[in-house]
C-alpha positions in Angstrom: -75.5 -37.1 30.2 -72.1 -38.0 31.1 -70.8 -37.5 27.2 -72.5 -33.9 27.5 -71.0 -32.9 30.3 -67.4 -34.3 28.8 -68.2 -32.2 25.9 -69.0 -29.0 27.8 -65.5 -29.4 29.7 -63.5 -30.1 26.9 -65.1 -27.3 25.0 -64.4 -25.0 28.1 -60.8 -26.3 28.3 -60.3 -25.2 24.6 -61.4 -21.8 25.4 -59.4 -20.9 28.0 -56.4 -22.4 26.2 -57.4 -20.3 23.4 -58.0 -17.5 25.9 -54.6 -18.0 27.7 -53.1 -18.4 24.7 -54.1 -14.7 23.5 -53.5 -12.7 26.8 -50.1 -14.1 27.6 -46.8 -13.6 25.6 -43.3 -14.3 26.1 -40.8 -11.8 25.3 -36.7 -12.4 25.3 -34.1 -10.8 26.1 -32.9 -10.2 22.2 -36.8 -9.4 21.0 -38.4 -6.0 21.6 -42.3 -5.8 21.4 -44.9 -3.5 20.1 -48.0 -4.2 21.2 -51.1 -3.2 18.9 -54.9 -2.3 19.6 -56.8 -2.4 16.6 -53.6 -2.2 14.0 -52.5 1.0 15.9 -49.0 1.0 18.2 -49.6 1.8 22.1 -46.8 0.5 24.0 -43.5 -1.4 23.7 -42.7 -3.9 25.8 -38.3 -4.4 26.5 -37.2 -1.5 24.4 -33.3 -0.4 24.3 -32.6 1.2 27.9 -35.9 -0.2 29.6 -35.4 -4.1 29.8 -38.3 -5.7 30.4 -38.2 -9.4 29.4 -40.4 -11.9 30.6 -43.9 -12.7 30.3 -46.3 -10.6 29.6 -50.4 -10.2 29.3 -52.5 -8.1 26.8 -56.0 -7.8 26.1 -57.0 -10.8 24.5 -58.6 -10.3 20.7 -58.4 -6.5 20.6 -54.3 -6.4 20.9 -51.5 -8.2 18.7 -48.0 -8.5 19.2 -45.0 -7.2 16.7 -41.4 -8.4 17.6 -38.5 -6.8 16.4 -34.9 -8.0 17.0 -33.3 -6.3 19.6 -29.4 -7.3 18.7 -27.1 -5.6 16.0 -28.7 -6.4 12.5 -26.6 -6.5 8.9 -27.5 -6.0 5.7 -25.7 -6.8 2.8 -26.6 -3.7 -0.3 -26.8 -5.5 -3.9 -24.1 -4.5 -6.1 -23.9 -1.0 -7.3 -21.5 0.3 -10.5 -20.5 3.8 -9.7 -18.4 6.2 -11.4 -15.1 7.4 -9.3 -13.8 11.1 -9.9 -11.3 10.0 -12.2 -14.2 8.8 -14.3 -13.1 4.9 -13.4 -16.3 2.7 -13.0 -16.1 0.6 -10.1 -18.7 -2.2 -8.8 -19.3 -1.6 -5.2 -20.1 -4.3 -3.1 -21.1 -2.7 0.4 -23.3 -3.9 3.9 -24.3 -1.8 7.0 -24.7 -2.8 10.4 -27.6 -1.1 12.6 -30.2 -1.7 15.1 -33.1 -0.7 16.2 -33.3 2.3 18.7 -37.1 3.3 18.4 -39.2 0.7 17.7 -42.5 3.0 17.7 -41.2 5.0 15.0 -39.7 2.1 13.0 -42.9 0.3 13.0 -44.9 3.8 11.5 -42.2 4.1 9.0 -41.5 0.5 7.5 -44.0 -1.8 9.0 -42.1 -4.5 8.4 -38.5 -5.7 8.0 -38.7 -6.3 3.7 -39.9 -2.5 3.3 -37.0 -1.4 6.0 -34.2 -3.2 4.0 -35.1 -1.8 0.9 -35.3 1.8 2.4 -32.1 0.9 4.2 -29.7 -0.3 1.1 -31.6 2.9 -1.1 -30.3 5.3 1.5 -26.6 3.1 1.5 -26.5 3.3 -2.5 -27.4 7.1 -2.8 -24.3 7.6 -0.2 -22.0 5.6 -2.0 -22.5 7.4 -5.4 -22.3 10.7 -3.7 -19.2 10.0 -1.4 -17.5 7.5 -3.5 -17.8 9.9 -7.0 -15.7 12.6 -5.3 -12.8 10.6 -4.6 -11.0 8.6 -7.6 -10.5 4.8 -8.5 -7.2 4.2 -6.5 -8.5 6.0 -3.0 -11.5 3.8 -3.5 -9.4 0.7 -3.3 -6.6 1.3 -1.2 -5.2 5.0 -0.6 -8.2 6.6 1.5 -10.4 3.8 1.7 -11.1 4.3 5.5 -11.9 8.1 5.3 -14.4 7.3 2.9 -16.0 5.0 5.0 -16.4 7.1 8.2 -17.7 9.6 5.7 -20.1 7.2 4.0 -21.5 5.9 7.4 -21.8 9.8 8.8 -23.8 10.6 5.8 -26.1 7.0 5.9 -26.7 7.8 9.8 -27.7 11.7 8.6 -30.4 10.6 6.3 -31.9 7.7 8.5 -32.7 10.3 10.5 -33.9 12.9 8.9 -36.1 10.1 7.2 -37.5 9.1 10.9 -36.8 5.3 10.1 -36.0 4.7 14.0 -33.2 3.2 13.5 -29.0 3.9 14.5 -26.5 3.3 12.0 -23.7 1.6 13.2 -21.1 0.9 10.4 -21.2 1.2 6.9 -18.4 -1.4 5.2 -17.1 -1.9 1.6 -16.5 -5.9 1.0 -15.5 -5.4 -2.5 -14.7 -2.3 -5.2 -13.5 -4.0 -8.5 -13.6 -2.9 -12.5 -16.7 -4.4 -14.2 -15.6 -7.2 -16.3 -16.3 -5.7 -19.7 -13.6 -2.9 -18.3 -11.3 -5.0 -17.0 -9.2 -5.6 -19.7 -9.0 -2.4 -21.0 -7.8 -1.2 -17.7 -5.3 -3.7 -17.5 -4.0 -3.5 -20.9 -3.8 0.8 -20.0 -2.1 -0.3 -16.9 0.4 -2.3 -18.7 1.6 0.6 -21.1 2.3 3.0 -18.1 4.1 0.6 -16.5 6.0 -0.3 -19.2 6.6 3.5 -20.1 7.7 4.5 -16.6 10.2 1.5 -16.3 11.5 2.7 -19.5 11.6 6.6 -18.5 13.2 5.2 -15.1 15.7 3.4 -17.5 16.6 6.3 -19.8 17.4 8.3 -16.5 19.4 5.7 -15.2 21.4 5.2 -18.7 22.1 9.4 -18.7 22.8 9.2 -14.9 25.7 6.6 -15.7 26.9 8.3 -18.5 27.5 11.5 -16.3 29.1 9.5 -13.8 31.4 7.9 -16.5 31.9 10.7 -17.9 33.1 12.6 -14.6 35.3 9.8 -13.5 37.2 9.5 -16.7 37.8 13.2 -16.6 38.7 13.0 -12.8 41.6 10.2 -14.6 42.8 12.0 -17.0 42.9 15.0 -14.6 45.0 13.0 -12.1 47.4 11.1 -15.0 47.8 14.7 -16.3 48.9 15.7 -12.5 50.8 12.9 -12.1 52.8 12.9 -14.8 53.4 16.3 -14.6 54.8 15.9 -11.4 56.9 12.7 -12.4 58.5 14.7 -15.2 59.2 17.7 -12.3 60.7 15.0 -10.6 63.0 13.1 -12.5 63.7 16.8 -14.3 64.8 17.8 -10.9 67.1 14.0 -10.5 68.4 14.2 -13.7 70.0 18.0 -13.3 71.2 16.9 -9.7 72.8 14.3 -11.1 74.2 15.7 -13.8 75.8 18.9 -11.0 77.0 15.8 -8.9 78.3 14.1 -12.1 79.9 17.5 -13.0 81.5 18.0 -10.1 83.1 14.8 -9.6 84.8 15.0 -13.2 85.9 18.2 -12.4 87.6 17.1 -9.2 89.0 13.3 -10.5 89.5 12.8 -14.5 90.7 9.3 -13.9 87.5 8.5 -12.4 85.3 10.5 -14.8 86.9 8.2 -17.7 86.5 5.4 -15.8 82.4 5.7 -15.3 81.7 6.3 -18.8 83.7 3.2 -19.5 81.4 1.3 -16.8 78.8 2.6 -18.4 79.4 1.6 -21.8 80.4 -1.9 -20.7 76.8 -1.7 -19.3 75.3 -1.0 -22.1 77.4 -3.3 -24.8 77.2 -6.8 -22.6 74.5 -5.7 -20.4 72.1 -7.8 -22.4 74.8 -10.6 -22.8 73.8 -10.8 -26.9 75.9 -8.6 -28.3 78.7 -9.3 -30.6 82.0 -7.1 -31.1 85.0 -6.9 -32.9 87.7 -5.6 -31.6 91.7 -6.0 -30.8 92.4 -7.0 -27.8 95.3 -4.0 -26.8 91.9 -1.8 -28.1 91.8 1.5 -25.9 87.9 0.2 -25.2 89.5 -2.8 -22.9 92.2 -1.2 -21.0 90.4 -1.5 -17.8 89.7 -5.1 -18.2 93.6 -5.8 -18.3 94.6 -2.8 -15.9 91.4 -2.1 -13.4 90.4 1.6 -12.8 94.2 2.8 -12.6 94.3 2.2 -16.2 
């Protein structure tokens, strides 16, 4: 009797657990909940700008519980090989960050989180190969890279909604845009050669550029020897003719002095260099201010 009644408790005990255990729920703070009678939506339970956390009851057996994740979610798209405006092809390696903003029309549209990332990274892809082919290999990568992103994640956030998915964009990011390897050295190789043929047309100007300059200051030299010399020549023209007036003069005045210059100066130029060798008698007219001084 005893072992009956036992039974009958225990087996009461396990349906109210199993009761319990199918009213009550627990939702947190970072969960959102939909509840579900008979596989259709009729409420949600701590939805964005109505928290509502906590425990909560349902109608045992007829409703079920769906959470979805209430915080920032990311997904990374798989790679995609597009072709840039300059007809460069790029792998794309790209991930989006969104949440959840109306869970009633999420769960009609995608049911379930593998069906929502594959709508997600479809609508990512068909944005990159529409933004990204307007705009050419080297904006991709580093001259407008930014621009393209806003514009990417303006257009993503545009179709999610006209799709109804329930869901807010929040960023749209490229990780990675880099040649596909078959390309790569092709595109390196092209590189090279304009490299190489802008260092030598940046040489070639350089080479006429020093030529002008070399040319203008030798012609600015010979222009100023040309002045120069002209104006020495003016010069010792000028010296020489008022020497020769003051030379002129003073012969006219003194002939005892005139004579005895040009002997000075012929002594000058005879011993001046101390190696000359001459021949002469000593009474010789050439010497007779040696013996005599300048009143000879």
């Amino acid at each position: 009797m005893n072992n009956r009644r036992y039974t009958v408790w225990a087996i009461g005990a396990v349906a109210l657990l199993i009761l319990m255990f199918n009213t009550f729920y627990v939702v947190e703070q970072r969960e959102q909940a939909i509840v579900l009678r008979l596989g259709e939506p009729v409420r949600v339970v701590n939805q964005p700008g109505s928290p509502n956390a906590g425990l909560k009851m349902k109608v045992p057996f007829l409703e079920n519980v769906v959470k979805l994740d209430k915080r920032n979610l990311s997904l990374e798209a798989q790679q995609e090989e597009i072709i840039a405006a300059d007809q460069e092809r790029l792998v794309v390696d790209a991930f989006v960050r969104y949440r959840i903003d109306d869970p009633l029309q999420y769960f009609r549209t995608l049911r379930e989180e593998r069906i929502a990332a594959d709508r997600i990274e479809r609508l990512v892809n068909s944005s990159l190969r529409q933004v990204l082919g307007t705009a050419t290999s080297t904006d991709i990568i580093s001259g407008r890279r930014g621009q393209l992103m806003q514009r990417i994640q303006r257009d993503v956030a545009t179709r999610a909604e006209s799709s109804r998915l329930g869901i807010q964009i929040i960023d749209v990011r490229i990780k990675r845009a880099d040649l596909p390897q078959a390309n790569q050295a092709a595109v390196f190789r092209r590189m090279q050669t304009s490299r190489q043929q802008e260092a030598a047309q940046i040489r070639a100007q350089g080479e006429q550029r020093k030529r002008e300059i070399i040319a203008s200051a030798d012609k600015e030299v010979s222009i100023t020897l040309a002045t120069a010399t002209e104006e020495a020549e003016r010069t010792r023209g000028e010296g020489d003719a008022q020497r020769t007036r003051v030379f002129a003069d003073s012969f006219g005045r003194d002939a005892g002095f005139a004579s005895f210059y040009r002997s000075m100066q012929a002594y000058e130029a005879a011993f001046g260099q101390g190696d000359t060798t001459m021949v002469l008698s000593p009474d010789s007219e050439f010497f007779r201010y040696f013996e005599r001084g300048p009143g000879g």
